[in-house]
C-alpha positions as CSV (number, residue, x, y, z in Angstrom):
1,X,21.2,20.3,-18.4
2,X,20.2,17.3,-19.8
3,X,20.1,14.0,-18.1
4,X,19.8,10.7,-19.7
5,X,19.6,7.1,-17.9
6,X,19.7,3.7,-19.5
7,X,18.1,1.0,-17.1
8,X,21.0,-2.1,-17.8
9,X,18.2,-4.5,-16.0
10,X,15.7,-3.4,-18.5
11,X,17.6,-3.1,-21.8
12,X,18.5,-6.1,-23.5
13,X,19.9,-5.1,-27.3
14,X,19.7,-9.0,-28.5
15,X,16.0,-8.5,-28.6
16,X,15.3,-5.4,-30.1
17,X,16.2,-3.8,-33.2
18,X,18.7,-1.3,-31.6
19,X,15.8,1.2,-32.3
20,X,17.1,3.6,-30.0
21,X,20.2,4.6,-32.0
22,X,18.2,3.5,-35.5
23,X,15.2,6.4,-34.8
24,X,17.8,9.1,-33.3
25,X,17.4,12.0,-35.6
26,X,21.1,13.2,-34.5
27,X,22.5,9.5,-35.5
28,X,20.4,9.8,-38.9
29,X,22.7,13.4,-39.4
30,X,25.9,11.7,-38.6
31,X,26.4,12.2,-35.5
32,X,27.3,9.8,-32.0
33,X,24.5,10.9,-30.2
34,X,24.0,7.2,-29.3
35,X,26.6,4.3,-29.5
36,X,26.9,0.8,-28.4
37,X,29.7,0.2,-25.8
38,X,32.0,-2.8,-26.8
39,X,32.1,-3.6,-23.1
40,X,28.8,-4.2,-22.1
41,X,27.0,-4.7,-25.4
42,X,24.5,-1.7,-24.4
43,X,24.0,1.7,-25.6
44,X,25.8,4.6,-24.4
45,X,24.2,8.0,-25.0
46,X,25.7,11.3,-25.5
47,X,24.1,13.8,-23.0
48,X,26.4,16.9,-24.7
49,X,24.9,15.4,-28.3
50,X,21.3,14.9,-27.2
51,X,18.7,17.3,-27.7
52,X,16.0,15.5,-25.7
53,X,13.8,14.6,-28.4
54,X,12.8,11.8,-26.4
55,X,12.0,9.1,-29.4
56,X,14.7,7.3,-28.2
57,X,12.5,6.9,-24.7
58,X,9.2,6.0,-26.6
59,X,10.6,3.8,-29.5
60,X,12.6,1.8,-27.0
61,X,10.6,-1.7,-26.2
62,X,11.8,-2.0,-22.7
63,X,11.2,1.5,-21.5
64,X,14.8,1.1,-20.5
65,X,15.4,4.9,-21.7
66,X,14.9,7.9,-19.9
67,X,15.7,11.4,-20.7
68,X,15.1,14.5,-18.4
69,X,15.7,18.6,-18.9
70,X,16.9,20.5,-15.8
71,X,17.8,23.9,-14.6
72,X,21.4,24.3,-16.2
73,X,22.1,25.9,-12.5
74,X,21.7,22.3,-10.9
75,X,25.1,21.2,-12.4
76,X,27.1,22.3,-10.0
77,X,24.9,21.1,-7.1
78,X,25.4,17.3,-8.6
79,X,26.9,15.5,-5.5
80,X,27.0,11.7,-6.8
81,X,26.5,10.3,-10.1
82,X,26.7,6.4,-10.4
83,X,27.8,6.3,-14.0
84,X,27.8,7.7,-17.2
85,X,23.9,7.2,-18.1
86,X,22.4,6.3,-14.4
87,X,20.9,7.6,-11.1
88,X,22.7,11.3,-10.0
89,X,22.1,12.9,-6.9
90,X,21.5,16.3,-6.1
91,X,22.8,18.2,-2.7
92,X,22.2,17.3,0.5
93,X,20.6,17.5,4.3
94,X,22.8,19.0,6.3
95,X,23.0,17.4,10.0
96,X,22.8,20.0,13.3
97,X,24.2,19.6,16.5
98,X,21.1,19.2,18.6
99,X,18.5,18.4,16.1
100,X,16.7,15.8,14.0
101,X,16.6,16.5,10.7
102,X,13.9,14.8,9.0
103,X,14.5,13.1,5.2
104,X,11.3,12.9,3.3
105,X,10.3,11.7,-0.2
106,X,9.2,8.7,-2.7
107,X,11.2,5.7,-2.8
108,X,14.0,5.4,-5.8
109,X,14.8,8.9,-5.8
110,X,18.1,9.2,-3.4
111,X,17.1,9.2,0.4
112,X,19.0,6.1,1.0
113,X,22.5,7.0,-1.6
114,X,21.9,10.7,0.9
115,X,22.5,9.1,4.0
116,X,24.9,6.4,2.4
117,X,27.2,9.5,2.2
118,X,26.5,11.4,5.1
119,X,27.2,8.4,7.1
120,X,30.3,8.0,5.4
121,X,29.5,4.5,3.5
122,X,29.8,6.0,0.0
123,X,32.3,8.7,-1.0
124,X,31.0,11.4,-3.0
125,X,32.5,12.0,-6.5
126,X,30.6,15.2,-7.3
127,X,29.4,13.8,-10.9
128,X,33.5,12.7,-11.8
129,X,32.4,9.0,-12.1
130,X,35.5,8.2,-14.2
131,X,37.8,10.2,-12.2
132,X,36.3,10.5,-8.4
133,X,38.4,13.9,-6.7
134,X,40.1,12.6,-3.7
135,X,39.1,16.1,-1.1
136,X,35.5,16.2,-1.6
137,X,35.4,18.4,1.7
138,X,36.8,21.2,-0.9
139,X,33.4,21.1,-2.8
140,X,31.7,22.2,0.7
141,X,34.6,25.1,1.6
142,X,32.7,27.8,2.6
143,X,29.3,26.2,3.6
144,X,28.2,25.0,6.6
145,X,28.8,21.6,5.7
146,X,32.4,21.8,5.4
147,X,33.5,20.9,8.8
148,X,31.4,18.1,8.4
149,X,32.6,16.8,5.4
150,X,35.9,17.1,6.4
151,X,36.1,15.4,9.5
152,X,33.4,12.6,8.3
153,X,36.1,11.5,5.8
154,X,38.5,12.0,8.0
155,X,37.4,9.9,10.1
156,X,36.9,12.2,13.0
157,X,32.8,11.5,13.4
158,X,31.6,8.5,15.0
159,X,28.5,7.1,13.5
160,X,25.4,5.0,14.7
161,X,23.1,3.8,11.3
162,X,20.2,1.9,11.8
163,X,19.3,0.7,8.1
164,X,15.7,0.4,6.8
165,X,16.4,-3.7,6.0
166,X,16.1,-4.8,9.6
167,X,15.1,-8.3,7.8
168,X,19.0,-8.8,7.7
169,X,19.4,-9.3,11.3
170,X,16.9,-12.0,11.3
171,X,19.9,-14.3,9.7
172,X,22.4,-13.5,12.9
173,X,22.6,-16.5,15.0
174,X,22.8,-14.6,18.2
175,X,19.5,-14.3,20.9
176,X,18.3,-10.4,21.3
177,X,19.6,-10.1,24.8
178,X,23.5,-10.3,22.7
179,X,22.1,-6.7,21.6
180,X,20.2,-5.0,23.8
181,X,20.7,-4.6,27.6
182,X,18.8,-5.0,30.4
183,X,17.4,-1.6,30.8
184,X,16.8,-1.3,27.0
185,X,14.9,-4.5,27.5
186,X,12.4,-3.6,30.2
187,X,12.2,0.3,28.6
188,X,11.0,-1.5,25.6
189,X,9.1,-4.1,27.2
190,X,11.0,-7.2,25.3
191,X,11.5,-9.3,28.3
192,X,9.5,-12.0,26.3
193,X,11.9,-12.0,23.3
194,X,14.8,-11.7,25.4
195,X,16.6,-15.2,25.2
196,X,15.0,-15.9,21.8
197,X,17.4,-16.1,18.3
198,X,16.6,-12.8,16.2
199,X,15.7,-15.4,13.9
200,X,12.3,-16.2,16.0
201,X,10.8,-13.0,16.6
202,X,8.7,-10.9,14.5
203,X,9.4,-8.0,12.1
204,X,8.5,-5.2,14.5
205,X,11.1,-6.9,17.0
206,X,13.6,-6.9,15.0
207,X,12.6,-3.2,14.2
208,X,13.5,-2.8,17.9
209,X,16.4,-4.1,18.3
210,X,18.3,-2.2,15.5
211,X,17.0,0.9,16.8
212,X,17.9,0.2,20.4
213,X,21.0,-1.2,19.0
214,X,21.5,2.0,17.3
215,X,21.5,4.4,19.9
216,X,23.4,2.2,22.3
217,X,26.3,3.3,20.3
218,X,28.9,6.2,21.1
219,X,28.3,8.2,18.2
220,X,28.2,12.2,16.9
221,X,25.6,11.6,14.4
222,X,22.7,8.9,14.2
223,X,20.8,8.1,11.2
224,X,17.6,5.8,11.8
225,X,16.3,4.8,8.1
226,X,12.3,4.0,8.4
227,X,12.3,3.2,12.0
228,X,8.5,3.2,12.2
229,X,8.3,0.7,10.0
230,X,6.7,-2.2,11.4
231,X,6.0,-1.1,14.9
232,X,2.2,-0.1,16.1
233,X,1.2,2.9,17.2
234,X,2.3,2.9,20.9
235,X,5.7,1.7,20.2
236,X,6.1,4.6,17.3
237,X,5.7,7.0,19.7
238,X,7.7,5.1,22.4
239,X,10.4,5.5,19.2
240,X,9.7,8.6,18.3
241,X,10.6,10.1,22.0
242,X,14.0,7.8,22.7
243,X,15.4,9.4,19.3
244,X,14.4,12.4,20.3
245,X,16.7,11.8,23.4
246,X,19.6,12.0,21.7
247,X,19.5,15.6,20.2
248,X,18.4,16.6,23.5
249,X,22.1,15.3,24.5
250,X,23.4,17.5,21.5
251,X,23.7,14.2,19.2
252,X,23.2,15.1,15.2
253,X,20.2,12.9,13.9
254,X,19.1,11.7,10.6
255,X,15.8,10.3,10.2
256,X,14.2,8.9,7.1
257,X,10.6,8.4,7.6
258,X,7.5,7.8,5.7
259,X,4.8,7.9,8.4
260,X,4.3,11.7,8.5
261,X,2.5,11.7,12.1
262,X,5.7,10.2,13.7
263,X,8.0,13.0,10.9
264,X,6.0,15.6,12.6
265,X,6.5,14.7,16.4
266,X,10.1,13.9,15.5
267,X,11.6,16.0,13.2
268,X,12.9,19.6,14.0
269,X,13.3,20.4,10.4
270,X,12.8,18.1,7.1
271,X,14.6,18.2,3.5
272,X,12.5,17.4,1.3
273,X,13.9,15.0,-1.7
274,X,11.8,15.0,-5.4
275,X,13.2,14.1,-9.2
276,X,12.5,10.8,-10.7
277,X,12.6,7.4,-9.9
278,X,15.9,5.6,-11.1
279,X,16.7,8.8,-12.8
280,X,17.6,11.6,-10.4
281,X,16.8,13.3,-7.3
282,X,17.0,16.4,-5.7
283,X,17.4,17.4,-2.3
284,X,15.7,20.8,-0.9
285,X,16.6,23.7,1.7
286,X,15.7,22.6,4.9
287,X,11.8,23.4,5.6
288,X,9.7,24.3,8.6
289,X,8.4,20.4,9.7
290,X,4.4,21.8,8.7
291,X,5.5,23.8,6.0
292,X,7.4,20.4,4.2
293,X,5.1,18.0,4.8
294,X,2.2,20.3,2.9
295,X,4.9,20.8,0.1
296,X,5.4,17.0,-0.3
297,X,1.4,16.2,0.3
298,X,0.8,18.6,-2.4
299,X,3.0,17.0,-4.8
């Protein structure tokens, strides 16, 4: 299976020679390997024409070009693609009643487009860019992510998502108190911030509030996207325990987490995601917490 991705930030054909379609040897035989779209002024290239050479990725200037070989059998895994020559996404965790599942890899690579989906934010279209299916649940029949699928775009799951830009809520002109109660307050010891505009308080505050915001919520599923991020140590834990709470209540949890001390106390499994930056990624079986973590520390 080949896979080829044009960067559109990077490539600019007004200042090159167009040495990606000039060096192709299957353009030089005739063939419309790579063409330039009429549209956008950039190149298209053929993945069914390409033979992964790669010259095209080292002649072009930019390093706009990239071109990968996978398993022919990952085909029918591909669960989003966002256009003809860009990022695809492979699989997918699959949420449990009662448990944190634990999302682990680089940046770039599909964490975030994962959870965009499971949360119901972005519809799959199972690689048919050009011609999305309406019942994606069909895809799933038989698997045990089927009923979720189903009744996620069906509307039938109520979902709590704390994103990883927690900088946004800084531009709300409402005081923290408008998001977090009184008992969340004093749990999390933010009586000090309490009557101050999110505006005011610090990074790790605002960390707190969209988590505690988060779980306030009715939901069946909660995704938390690098809640660790910019809390110390005591509060991480603090974190680590109140998310915990909620699959003890038989919630489904999603975390995405870098700091692998907090994955470890948190997670009850993890799926590990690897591929390529901007290119493609791949998500894994789900993996004993130890047994993922030494996968992803040993590359």
């Amino acid at each position: 299976m080949r896979v080829a991705v044009l960067n559109s930030d990077r490539c600019h054909p007004k200042k090159c020679s167009q040495e990606c379609i000039r060096y192709c040897p299957r353009v030089r035989s005739g063939d419309e390997t790579i063409v330039m779209d009429e549209k956008t002024g950039k190149p298209v290239i053929s993945e069914e024409l390409c033979v992964g050479c790669g010259i095209c990725v080292h002649k072009c200037p930019f390093n706009a070009i990239h071109i990968e070989n996978l398993a022919d059998e990952l085909e029918k895994d591909m669960v989003h693609r966002f256009g003809e020559n860009a990022f695809r996404l492979f699989r997918l965790p699959v949420p449990k009643k009662g448990k944190v599942v634990g999302i682990l890899g680089q940046n770039g690579i599909g964490k975030t487009t994962a959870i965009n989906i499971l949360s119901g934010h972005l519809k799959p279209n199972l690689g048919r860019w050009d011609s999305p299916p309406d019942d994606v649940a069909e895809y799933w029949k038989g698997t045990e992510m089927y009923d979720y699928i189903s009744e996620l775009f069906a509307g039938n799951i109520k979902v709590a998502f704390k994103s990883q830009y927690v900088d946004k809520l800084a531009t709300v002109d409402r005081t923290v108190s408008d998001f977090v109660d009184n008992e969340a307050i004093k749990k999390f010891e933010m009586e000090g911030i309490a009557d101050r505009k999110l505006g005011e308080v610090s990074g790790g505050d605002l960390q707190k509030v969209a988590i505690v915001a988060a779980m306030a919520k009715d939901a069946d599923i909660y995704f938390f996207d690098e809640p660790s991020s910019y809390l110390d140590i005591n509060y991480r834990v603090k974190m680590a325990k109140e998310i915990r709470s909620l699959a003890e209540e038989d919630k489904m949890v999603i975390v995405v987490e870098h700091d692998l001390a907090v994955l470890d106390f948190l997670a009850d499994s993890i799926h590990l995601i690897y591929g390529k930056k901007g290119v493609y990624g791949i998500v894994t079986q789900p993996k004993s917490v130890r047994h993922g973590i030494n996968l992803y520390l040993s590359g």
